[in-house]
OpenMM code with the backbone's topology and positions (N, CA, C; nanometers):
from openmm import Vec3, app, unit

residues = "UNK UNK UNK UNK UNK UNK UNK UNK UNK UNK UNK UNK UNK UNK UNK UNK UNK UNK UNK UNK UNK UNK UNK UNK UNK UNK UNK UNK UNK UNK UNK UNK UNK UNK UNK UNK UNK UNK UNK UNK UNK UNK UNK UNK UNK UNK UNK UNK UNK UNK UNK UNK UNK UNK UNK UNK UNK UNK UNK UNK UNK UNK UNK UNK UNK UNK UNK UNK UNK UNK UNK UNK UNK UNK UNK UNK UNK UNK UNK UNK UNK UNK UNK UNK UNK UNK".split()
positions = [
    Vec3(2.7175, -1.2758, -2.1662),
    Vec3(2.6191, -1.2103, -2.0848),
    Vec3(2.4853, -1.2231, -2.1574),
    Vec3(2.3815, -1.2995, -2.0843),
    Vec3(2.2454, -1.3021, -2.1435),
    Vec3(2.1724, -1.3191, -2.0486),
    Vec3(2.0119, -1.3361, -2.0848),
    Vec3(1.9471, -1.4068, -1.9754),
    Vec3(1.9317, -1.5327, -1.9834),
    Vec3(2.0146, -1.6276, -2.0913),
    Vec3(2.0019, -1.8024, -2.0410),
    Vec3(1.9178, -1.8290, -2.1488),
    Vec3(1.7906, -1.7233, -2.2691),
    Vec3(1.7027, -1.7849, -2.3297),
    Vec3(1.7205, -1.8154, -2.4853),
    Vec3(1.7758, -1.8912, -2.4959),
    Vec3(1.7806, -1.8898, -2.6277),
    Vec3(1.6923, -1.8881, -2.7114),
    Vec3(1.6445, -1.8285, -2.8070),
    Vec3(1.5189, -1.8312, -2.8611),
    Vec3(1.5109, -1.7702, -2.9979),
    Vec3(1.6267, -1.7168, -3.0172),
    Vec3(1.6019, -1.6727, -3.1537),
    Vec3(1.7627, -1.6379, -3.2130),
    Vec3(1.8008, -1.6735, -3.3620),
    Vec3(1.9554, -1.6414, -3.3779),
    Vec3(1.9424, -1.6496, -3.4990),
    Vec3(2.0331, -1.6177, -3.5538),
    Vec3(2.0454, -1.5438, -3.7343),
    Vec3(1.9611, -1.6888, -3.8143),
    Vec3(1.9986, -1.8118, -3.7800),
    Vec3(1.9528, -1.9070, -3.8502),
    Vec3(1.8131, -2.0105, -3.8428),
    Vec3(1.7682, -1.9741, -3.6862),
    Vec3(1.6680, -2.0622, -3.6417),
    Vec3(1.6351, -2.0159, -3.5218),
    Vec3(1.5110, -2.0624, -3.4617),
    Vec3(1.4387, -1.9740, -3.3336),
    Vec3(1.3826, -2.1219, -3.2771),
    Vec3(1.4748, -2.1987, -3.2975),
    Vec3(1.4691, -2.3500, -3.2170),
    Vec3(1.5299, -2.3810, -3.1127),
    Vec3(1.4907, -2.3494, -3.0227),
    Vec3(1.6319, -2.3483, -2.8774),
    Vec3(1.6848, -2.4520, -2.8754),
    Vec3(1.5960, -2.5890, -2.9072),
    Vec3(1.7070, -2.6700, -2.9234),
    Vec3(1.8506, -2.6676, -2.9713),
    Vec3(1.8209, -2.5961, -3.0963),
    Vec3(1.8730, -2.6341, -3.1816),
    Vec3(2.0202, -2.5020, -3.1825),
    Vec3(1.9705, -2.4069, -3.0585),
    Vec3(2.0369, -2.2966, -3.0619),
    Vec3(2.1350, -2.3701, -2.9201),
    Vec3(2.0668, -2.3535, -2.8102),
    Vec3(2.1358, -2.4725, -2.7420),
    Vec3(2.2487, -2.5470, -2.7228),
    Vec3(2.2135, -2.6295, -2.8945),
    Vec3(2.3542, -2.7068, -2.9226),
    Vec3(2.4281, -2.6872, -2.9501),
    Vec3(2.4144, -2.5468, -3.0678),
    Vec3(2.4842, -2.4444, -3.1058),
    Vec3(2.5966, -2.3974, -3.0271),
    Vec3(2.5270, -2.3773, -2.9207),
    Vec3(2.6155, -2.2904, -2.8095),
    Vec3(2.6711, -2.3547, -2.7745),
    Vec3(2.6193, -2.4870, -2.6884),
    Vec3(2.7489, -2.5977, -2.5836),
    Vec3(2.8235, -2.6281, -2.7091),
    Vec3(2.7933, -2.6546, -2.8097),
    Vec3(2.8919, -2.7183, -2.9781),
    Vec3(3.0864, -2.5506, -2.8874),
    Vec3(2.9844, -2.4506, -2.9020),
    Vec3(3.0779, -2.3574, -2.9531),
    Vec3(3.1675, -2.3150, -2.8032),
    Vec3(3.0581, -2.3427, -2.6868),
    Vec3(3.1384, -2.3356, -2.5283),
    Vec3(3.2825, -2.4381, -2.5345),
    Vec3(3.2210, -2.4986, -2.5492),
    Vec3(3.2708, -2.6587, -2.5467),
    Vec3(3.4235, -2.6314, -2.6428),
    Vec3(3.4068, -2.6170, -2.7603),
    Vec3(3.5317, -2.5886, -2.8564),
    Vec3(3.6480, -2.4472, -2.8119),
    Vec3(3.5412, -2.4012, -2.7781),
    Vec3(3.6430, -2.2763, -2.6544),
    Vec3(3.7203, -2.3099, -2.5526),
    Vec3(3.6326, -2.3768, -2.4965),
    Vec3(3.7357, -2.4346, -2.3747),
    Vec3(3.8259, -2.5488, -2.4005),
    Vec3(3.7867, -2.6101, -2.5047),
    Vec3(3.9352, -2.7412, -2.5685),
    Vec3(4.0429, -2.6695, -2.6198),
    Vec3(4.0140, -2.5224, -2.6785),
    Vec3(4.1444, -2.4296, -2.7565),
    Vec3(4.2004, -2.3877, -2.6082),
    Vec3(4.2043, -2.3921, -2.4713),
    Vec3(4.2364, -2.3444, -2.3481),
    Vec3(4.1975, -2.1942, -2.3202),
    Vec3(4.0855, -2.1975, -2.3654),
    Vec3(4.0465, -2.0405, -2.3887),
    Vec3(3.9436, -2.0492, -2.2038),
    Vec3(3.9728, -1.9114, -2.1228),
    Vec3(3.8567, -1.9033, -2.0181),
    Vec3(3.7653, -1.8907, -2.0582),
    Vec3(3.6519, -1.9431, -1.9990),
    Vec3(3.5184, -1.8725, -2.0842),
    Vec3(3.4187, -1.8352, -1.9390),
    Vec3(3.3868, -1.7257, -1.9165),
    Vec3(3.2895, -1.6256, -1.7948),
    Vec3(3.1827, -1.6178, -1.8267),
    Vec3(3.0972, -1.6229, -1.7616),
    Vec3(2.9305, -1.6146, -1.7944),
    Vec3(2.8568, -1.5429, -1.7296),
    Vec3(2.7490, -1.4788, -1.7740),
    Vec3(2.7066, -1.3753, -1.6816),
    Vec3(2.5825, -1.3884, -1.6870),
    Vec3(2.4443, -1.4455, -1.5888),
    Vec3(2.3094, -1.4498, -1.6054),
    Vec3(2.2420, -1.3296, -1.5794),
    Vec3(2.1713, -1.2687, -1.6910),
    Vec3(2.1418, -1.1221, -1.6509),
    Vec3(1.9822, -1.1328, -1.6069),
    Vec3(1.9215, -1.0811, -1.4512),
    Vec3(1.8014, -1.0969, -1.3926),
    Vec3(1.7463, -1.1899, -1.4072),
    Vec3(1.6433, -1.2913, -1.5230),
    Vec3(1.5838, -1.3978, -1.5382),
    Vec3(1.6270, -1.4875, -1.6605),
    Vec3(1.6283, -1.6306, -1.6541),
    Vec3(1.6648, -1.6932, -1.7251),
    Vec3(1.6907, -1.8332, -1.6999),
    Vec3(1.7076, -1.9196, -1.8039),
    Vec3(1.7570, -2.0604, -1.7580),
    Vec3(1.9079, -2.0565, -1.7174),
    Vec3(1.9492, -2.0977, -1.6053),
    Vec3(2.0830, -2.1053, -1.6058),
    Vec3(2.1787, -2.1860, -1.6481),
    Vec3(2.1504, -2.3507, -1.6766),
    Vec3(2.1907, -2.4395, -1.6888),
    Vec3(2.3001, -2.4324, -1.8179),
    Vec3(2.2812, -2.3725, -1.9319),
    Vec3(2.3119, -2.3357, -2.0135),
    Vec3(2.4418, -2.3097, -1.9848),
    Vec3(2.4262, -2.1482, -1.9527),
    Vec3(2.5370, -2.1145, -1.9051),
    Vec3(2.6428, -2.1446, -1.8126),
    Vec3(2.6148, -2.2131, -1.6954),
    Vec3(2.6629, -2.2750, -1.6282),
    Vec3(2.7450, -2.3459, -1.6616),
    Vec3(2.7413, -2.4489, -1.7836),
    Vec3(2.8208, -2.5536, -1.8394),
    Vec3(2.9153, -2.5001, -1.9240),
    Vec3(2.8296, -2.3792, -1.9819),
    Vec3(2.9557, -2.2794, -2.0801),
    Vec3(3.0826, -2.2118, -2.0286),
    Vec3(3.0436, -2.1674, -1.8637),
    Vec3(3.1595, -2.1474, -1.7841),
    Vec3(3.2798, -2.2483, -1.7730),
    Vec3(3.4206, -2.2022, -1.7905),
    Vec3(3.4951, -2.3214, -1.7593),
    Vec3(3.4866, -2.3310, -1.6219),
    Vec3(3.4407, -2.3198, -1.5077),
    Vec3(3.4507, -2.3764, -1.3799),
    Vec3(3.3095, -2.2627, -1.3209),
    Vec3(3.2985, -2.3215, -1.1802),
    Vec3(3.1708, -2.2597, -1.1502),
    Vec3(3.1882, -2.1404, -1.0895),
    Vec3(3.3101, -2.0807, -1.0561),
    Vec3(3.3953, -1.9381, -1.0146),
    Vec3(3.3837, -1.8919, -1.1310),
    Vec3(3.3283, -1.9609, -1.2499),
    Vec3(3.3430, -1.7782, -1.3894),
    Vec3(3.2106, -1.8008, -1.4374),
    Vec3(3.0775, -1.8352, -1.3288),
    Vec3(2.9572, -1.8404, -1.3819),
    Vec3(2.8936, -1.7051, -1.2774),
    Vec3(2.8330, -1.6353, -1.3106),
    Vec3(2.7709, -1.5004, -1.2279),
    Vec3(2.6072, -1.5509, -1.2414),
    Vec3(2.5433, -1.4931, -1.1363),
    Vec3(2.4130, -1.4717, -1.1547),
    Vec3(2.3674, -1.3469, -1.1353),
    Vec3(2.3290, -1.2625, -1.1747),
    Vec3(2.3355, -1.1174, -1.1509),
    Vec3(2.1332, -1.0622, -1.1196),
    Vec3(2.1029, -1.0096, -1.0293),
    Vec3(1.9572, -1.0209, -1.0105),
    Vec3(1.9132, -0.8498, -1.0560),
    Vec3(1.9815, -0.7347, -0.9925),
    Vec3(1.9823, -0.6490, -1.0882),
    Vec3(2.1265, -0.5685, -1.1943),
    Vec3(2.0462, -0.4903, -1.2745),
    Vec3(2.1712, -0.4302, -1.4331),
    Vec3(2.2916, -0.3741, -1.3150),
    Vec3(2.2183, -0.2837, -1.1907),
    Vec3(2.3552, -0.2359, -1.0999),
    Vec3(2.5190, -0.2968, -1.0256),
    Vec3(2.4180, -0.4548, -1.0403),
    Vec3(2.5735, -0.5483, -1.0632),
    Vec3(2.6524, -0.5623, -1.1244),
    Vec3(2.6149, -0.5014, -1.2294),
    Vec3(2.7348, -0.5381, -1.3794),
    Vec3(2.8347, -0.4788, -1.3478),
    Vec3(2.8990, -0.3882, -1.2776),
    Vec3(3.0120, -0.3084, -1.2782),
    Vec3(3.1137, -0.4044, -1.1725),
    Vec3(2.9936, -0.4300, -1.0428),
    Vec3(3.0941, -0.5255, -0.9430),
    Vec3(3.1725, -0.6781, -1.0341),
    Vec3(3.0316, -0.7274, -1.1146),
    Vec3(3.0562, -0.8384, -1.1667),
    Vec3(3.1655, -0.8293, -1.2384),
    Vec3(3.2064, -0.7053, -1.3523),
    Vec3(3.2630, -0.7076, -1.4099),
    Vec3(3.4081, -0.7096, -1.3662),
    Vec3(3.4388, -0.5930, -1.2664),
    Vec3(3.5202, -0.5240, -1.1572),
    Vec3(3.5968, -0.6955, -1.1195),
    Vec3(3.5364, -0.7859, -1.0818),
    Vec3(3.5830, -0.9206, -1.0685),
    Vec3(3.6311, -1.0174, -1.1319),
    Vec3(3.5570, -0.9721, -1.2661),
    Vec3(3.6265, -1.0690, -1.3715),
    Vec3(3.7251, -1.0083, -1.4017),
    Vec3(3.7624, -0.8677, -1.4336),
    Vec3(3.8585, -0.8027, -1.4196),
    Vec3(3.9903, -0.8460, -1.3043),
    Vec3(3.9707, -0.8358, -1.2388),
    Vec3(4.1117, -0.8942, -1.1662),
    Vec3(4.1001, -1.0085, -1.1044),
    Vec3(4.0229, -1.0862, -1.2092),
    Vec3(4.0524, -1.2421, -1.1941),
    Vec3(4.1578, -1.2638, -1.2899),
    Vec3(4.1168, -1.1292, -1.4497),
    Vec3(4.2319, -1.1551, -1.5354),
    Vec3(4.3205, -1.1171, -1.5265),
    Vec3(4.3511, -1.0167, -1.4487),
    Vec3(4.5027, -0.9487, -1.4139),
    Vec3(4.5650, -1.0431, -1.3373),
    Vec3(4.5267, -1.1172, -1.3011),
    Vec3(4.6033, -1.2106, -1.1738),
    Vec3(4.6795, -1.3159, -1.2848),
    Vec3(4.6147, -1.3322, -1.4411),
    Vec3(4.6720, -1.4660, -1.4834),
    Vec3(4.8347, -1.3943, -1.5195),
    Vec3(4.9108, -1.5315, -1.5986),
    Vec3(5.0074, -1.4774, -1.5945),
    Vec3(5.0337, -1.5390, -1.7228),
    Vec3(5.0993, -1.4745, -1.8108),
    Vec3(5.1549, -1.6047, -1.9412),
    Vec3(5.3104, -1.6425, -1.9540),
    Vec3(5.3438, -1.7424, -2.0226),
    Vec3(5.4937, -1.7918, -1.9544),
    Vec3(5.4929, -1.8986, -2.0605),
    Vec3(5.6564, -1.8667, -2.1221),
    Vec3(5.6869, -1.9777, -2.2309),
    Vec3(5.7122, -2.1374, -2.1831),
] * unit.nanometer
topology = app.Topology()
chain = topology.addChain("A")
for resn in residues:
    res = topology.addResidue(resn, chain)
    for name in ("N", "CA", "C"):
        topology.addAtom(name, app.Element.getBySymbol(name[0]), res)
């Protein structure tokens, strides 16, 4: 959950460089078979996030904070629905 801007992080305030950071770390999430949900909070670049989602059903755009509960409320029993199995 952010607004999309990368701009500043413990090591550098290079979006590039934060950016890569992130798709580096989306990217390695989703090869371990991990879901990964995204949530754009009011303004921001989306693109980012978008790609960090594993599919475009776990990317949100949210325009005001009063969505967060529906948004959440959804990701919520998107996860109750999974199932795990040897």
């Amino acid at each position: 959950m952010t607004d999309g801007e990368n701009t500043q992080n413990r090591w550098t305030s290079s979006q590039s460089a934060i950016d890569a950071r992130m798709t580096a770390a989306c990217n390695n999430v989703k090869a371990a078979g991990i879901t990964v949900y995204t949530i754009l909070v009011l303004d921001g670049t989306p693109t980012i996030l978008q790609s960090c989602a594993s599919s475009t059903d776990k990317y949100y755009k949210i325009t005001s904070t009063s969505q967060m509960v529906s948004v959440f409320s959804q990701i919520g029993t998107k996860l109750s629905r999974l199932r795990v199995a040897k």
